[in-house]
N, CA, C and O atoms as a Tripos MOL2 file, in Angstrom:
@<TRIPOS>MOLECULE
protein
  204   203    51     0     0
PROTEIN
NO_CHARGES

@<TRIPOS>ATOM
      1 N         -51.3410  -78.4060  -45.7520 N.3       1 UNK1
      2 CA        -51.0070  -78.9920  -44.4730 C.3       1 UNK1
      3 C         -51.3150  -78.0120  -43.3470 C.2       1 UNK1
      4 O         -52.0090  -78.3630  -42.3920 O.2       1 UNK1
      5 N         -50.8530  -76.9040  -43.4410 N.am      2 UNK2
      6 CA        -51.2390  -75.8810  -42.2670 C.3       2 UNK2
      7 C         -52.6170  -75.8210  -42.3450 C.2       2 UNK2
      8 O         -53.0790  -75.7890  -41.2040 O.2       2 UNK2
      9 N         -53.6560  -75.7870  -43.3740 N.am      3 UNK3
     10 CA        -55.2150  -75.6150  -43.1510 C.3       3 UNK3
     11 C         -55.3910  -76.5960  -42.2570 C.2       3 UNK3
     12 O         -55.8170  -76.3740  -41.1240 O.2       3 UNK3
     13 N         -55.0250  -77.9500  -42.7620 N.am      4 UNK4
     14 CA        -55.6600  -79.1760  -41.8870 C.3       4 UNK4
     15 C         -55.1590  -79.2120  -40.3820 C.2       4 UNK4
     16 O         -55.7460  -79.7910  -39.4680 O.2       4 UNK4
     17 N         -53.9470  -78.4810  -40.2750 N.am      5 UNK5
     18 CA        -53.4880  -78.7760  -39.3230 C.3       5 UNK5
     19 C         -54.3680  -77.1190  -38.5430 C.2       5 UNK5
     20 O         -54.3000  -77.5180  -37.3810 O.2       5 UNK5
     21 N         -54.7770  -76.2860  -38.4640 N.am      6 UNK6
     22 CA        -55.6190  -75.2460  -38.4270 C.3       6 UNK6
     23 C         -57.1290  -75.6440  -37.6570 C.2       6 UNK6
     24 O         -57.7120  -75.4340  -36.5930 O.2       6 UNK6
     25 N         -57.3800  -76.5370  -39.2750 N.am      7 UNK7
     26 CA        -58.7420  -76.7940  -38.3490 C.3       7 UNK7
     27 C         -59.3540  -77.6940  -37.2390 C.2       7 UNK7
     28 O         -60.3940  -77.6280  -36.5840 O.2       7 UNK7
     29 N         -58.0300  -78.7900  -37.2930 N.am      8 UNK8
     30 CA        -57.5930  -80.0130  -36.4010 C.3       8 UNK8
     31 C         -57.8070  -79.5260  -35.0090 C.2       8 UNK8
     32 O         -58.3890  -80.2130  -34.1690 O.2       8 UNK8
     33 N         -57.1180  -77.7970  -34.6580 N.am      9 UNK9
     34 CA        -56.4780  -77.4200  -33.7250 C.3       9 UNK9
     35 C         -57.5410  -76.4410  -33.1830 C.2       9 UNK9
     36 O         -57.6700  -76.1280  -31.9990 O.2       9 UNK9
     37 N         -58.2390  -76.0300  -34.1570 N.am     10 UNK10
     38 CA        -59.9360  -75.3190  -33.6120 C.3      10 UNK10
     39 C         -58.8110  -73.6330  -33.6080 C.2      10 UNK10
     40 O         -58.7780  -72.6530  -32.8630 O.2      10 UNK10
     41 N         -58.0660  -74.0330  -34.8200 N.am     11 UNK11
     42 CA        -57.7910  -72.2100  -35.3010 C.3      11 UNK11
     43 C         -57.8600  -71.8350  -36.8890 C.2      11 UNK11
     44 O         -56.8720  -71.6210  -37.5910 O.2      11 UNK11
     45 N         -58.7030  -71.8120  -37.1540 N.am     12 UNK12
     46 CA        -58.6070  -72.1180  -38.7410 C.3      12 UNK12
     47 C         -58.6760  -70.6550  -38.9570 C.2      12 UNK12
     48 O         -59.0430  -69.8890  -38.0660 O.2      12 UNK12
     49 N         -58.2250  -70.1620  -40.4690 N.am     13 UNK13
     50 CA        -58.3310  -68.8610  -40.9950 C.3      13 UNK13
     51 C         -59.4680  -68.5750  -41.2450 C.2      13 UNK13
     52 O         -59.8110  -67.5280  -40.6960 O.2      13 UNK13
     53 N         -60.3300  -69.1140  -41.9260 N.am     14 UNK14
     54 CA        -61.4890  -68.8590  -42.8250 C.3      14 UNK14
     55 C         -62.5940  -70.0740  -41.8200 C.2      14 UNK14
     56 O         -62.4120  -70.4260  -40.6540 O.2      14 UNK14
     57 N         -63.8390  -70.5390  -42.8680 N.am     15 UNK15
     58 CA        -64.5130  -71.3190  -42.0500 C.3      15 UNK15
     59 C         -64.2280  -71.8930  -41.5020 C.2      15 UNK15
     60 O         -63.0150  -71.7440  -41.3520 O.2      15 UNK15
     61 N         -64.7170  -72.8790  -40.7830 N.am     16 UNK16
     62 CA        -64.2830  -73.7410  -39.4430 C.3      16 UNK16
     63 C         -65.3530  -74.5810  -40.1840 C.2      16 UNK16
     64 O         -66.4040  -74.2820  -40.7520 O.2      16 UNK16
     65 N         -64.4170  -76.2390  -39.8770 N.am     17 UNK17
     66 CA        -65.6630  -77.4820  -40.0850 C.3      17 UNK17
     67 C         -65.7160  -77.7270  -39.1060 C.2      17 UNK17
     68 O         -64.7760  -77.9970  -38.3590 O.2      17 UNK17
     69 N         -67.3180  -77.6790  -38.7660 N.am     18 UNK18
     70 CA        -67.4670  -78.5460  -37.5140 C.3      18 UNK18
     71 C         -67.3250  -79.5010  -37.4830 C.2      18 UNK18
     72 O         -67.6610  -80.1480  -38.4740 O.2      18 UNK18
     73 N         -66.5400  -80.4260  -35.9350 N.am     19 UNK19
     74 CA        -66.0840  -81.5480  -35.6810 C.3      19 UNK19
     75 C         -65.3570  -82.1770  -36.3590 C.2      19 UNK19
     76 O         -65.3720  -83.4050  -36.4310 O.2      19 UNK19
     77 N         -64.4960  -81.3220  -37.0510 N.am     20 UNK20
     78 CA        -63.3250  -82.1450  -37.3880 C.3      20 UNK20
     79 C         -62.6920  -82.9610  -36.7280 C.2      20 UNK20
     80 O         -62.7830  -82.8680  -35.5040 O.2      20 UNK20
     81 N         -62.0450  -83.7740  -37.1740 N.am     21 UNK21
     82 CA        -61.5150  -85.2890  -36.4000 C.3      21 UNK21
     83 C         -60.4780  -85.3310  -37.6000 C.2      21 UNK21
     84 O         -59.3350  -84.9350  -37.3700 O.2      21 UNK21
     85 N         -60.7200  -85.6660  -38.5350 N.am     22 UNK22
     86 CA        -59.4530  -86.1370  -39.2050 C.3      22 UNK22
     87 C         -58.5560  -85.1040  -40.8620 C.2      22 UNK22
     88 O         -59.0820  -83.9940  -40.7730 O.2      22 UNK22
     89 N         -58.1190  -85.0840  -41.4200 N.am     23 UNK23
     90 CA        -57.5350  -83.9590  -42.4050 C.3      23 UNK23
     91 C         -56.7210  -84.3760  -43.4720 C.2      23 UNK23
     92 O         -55.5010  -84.2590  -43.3550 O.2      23 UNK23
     93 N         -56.9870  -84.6300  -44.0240 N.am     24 UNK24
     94 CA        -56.2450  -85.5310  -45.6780 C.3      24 UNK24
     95 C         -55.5270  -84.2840  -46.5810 C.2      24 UNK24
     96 O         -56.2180  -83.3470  -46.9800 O.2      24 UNK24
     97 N         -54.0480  -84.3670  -46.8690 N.am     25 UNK25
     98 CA        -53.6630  -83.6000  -47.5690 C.3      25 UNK25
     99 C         -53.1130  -84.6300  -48.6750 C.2      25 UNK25
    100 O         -52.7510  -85.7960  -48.5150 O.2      25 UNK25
    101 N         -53.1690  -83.6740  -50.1130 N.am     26 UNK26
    102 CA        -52.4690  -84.5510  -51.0340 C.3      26 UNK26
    103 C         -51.6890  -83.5940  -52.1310 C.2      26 UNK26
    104 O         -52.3340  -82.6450  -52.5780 O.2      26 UNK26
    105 N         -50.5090  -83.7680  -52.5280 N.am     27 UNK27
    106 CA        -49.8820  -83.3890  -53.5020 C.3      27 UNK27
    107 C         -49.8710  -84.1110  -55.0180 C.2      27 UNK27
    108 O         -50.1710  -85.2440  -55.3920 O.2      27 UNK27
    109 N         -49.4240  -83.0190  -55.6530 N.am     28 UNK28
    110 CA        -48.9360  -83.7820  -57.3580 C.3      28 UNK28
    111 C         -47.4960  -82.9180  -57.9340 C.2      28 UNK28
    112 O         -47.4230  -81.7000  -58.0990 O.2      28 UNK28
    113 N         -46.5530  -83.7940  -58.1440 N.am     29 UNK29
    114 CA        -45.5980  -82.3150  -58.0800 C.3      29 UNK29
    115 C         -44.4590  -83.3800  -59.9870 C.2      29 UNK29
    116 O         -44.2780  -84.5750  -60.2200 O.2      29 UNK29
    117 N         -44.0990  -82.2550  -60.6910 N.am     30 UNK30
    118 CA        -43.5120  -82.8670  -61.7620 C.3      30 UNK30
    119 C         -42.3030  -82.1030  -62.0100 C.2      30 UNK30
    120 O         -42.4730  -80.9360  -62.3640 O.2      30 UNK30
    121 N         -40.7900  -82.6500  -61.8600 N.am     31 UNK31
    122 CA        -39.4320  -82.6010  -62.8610 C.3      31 UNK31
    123 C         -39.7300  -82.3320  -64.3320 C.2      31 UNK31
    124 O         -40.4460  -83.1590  -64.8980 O.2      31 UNK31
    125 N         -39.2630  -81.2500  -65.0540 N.am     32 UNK32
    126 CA        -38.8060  -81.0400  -65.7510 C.3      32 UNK32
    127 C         -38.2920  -81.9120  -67.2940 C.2      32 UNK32
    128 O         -38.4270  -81.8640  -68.5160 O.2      32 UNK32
    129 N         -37.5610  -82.7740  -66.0890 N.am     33 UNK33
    130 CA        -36.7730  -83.5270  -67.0240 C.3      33 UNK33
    131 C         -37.0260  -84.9930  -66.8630 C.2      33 UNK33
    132 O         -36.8110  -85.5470  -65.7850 O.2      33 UNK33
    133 N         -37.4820  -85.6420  -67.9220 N.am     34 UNK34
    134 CA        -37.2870  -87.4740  -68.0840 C.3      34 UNK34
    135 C         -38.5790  -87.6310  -67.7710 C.2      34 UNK34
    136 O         -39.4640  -87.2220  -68.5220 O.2      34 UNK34
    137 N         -38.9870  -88.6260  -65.9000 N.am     35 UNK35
    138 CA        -39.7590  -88.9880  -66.2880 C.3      35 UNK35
    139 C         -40.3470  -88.2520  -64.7100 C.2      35 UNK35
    140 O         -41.4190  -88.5860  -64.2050 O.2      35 UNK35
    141 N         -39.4670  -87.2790  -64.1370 N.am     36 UNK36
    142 CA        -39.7520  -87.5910  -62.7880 C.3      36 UNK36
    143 C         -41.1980  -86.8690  -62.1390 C.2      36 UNK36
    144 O         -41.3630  -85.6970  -61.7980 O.2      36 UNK36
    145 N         -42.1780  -88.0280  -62.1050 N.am     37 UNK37
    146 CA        -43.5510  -87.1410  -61.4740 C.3      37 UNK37
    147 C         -43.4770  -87.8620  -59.9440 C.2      37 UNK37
    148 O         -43.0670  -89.0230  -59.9300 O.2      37 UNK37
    149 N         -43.8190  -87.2900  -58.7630 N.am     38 UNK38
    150 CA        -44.4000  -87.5480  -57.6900 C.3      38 UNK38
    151 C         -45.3480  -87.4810  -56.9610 C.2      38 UNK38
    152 O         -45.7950  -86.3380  -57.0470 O.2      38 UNK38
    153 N         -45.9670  -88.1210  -56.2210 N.am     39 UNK39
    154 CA        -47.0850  -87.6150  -55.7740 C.3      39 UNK39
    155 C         -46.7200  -88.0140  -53.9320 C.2      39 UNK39
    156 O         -45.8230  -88.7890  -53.6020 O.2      39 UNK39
    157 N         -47.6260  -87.2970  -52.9490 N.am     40 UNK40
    158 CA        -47.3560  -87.5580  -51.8800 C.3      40 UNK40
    159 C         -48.9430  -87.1930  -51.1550 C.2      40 UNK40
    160 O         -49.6520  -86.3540  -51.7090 O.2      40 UNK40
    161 N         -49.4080  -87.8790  -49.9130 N.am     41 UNK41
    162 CA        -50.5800  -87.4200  -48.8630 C.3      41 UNK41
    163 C         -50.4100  -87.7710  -47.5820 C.2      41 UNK41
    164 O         -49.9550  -88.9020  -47.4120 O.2      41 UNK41
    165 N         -50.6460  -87.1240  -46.6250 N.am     42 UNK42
    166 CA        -50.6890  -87.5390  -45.7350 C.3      42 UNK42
    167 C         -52.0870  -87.0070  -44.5030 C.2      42 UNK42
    168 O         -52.7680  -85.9890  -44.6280 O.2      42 UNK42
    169 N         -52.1650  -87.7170  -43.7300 N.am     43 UNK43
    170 CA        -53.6550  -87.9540  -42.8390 C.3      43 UNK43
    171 C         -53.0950  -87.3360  -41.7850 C.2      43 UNK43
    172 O         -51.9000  -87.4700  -41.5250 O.2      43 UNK43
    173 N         -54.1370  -86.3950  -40.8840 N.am     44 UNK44
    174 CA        -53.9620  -85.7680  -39.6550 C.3      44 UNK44
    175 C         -54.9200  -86.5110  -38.8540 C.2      44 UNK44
    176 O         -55.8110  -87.1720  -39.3850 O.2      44 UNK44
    177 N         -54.7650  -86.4240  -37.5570 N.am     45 UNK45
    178 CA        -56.2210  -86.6990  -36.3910 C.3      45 UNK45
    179 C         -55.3580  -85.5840  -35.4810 C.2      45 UNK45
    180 O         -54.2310  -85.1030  -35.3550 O.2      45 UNK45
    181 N         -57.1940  -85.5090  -34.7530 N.am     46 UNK46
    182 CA        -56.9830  -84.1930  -33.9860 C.3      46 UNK46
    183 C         -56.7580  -85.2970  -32.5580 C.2      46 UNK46
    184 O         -57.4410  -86.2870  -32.2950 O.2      46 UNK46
    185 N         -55.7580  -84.8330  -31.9010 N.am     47 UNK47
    186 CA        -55.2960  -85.4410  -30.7210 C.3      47 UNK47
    187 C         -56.7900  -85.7000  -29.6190 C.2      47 UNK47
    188 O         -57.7690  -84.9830  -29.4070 O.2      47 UNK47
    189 N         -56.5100  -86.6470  -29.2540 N.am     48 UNK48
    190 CA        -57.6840  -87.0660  -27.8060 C.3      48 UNK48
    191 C         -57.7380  -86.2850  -27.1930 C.2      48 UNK48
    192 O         -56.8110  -85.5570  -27.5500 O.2      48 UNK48
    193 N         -58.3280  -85.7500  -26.2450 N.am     49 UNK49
    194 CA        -58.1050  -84.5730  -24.6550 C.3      49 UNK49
    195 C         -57.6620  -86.2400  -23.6690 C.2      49 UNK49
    196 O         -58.0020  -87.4220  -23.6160 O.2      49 UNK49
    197 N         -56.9750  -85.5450  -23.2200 N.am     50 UNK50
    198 CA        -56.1560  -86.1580  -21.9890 C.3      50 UNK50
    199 C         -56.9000  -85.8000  -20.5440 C.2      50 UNK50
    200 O         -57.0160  -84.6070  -20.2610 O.2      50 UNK50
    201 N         -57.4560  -86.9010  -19.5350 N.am     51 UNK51
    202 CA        -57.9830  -86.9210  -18.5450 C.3      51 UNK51
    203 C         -57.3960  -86.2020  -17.1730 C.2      51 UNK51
    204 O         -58.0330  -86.2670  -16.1220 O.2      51 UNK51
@<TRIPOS>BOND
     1     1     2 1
     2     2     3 1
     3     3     4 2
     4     3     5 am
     5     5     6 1
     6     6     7 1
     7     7     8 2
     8     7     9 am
     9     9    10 1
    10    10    11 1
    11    11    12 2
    12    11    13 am
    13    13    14 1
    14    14    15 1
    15    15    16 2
    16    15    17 am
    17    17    18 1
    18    18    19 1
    19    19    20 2
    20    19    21 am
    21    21    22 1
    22    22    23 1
    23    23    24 2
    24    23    25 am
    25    25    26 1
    26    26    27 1
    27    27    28 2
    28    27    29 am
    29    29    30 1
    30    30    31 1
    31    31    32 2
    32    31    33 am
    33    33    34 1
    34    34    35 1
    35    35    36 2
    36    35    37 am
    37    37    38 1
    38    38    39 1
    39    39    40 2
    40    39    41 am
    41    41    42 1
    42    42    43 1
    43    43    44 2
    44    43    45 am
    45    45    46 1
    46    46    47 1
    47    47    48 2
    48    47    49 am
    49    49    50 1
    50    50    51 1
    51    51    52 2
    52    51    53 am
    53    53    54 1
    54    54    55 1
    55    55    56 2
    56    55    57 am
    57    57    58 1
    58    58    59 1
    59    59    60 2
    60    59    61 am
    61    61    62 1
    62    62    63 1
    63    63    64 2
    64    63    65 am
    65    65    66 1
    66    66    67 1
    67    67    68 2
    68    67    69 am
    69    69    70 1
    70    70    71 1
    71    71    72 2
    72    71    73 am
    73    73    74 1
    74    74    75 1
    75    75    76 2
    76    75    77 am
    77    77    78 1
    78    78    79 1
    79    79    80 2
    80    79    81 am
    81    81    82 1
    82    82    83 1
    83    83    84 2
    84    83    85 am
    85    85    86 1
    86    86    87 1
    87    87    88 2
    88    87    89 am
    89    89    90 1
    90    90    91 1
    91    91    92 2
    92    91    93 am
    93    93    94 1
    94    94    95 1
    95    95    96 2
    96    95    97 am
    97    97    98 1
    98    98    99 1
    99    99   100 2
   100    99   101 am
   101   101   102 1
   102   102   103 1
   103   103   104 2
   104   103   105 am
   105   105   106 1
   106   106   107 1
   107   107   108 2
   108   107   109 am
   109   109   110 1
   110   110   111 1
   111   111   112 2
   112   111   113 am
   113   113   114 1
   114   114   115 1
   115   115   116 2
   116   115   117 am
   117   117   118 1
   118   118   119 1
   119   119   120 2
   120   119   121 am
   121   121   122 1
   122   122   123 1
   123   123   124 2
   124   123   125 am
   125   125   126 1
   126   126   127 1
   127   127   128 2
   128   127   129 am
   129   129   130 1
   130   130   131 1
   131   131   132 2
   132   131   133 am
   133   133   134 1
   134   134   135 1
   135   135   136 2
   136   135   137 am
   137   137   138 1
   138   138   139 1
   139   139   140 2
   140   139   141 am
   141   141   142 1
   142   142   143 1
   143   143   144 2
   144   143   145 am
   145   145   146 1
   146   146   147 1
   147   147   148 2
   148   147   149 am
   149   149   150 1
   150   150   151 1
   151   151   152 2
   152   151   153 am
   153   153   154 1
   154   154   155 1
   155   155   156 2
   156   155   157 am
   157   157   158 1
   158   158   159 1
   159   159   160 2
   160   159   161 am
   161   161   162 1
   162   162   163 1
   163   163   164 2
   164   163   165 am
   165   165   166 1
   166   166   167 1
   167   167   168 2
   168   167   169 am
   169   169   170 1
   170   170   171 1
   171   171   172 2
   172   171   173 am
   173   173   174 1
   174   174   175 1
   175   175   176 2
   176   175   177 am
   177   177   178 1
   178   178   179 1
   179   179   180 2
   180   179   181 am
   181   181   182 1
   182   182   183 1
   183   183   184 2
   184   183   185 am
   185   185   186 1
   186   186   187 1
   187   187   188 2
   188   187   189 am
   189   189   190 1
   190   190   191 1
   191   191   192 2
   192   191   193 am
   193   193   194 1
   194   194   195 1
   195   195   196 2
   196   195   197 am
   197   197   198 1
   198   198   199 1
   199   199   200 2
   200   199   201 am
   201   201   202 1
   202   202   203 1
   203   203   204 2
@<TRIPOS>SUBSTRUCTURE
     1 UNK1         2 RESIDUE 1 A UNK
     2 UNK2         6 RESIDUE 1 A UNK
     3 UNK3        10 RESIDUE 1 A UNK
     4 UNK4        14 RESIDUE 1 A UNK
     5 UNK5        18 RESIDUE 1 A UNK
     6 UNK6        22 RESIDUE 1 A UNK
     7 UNK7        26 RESIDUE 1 A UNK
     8 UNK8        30 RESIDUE 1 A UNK
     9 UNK9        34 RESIDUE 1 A UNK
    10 UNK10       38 RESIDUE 1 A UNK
    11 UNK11       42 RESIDUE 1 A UNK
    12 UNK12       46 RESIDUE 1 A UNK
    13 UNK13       50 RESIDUE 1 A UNK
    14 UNK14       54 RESIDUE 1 A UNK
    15 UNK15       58 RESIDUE 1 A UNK
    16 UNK16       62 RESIDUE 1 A UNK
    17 UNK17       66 RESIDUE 1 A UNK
    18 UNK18       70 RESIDUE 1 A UNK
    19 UNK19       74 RESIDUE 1 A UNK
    20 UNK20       78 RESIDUE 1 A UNK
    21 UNK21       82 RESIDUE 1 A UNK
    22 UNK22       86 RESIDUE 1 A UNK
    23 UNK23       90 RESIDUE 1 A UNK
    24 UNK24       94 RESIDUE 1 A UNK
    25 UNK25       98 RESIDUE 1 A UNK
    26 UNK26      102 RESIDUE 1 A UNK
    27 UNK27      106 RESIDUE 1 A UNK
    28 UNK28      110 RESIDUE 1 A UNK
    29 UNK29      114 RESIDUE 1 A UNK
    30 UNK30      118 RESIDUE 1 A UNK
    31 UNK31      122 RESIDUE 1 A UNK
    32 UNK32      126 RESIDUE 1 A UNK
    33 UNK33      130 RESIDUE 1 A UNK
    34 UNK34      134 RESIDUE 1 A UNK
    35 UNK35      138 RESIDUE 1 A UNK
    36 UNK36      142 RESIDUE 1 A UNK
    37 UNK37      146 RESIDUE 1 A UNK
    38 UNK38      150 RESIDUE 1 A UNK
    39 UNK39      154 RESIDUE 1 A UNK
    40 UNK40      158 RESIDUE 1 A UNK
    41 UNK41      162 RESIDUE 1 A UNK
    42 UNK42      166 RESIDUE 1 A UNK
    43 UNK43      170 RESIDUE 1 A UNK
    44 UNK44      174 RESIDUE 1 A UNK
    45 UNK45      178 RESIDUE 1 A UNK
    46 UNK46      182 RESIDUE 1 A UNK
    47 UNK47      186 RESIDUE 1 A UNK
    48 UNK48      190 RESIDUE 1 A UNK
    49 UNK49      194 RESIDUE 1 A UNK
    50 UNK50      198 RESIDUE 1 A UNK
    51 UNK51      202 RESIDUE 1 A UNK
């Protein structure tokens, strides 16, 4: 989440994609016990410039 949100923002650590616009993160995460797996993603956009 911080990368996408990094390169969204035109501060990234490492390379820079040019023209980024949008940033897809996704997880996979698993309990121990029974049955419990989850998964989660969520989508960034880089804000409009304001006039």
């Amino acid at each position: 989440m911080v990368e996408a949100v990094r390169q969204l923002t035109d501060r990234p650590l490492g390379a820079a994609v040019t023209g980024a616009r949008l940033g897809l993160v996704s997880g996979f995460g698993m309990v121990n016990y029974d049955r419990g797996l989850s998964s989660g993603a969520a989508i960034f956009a880089r804000a409009e410039a304001s006039e």
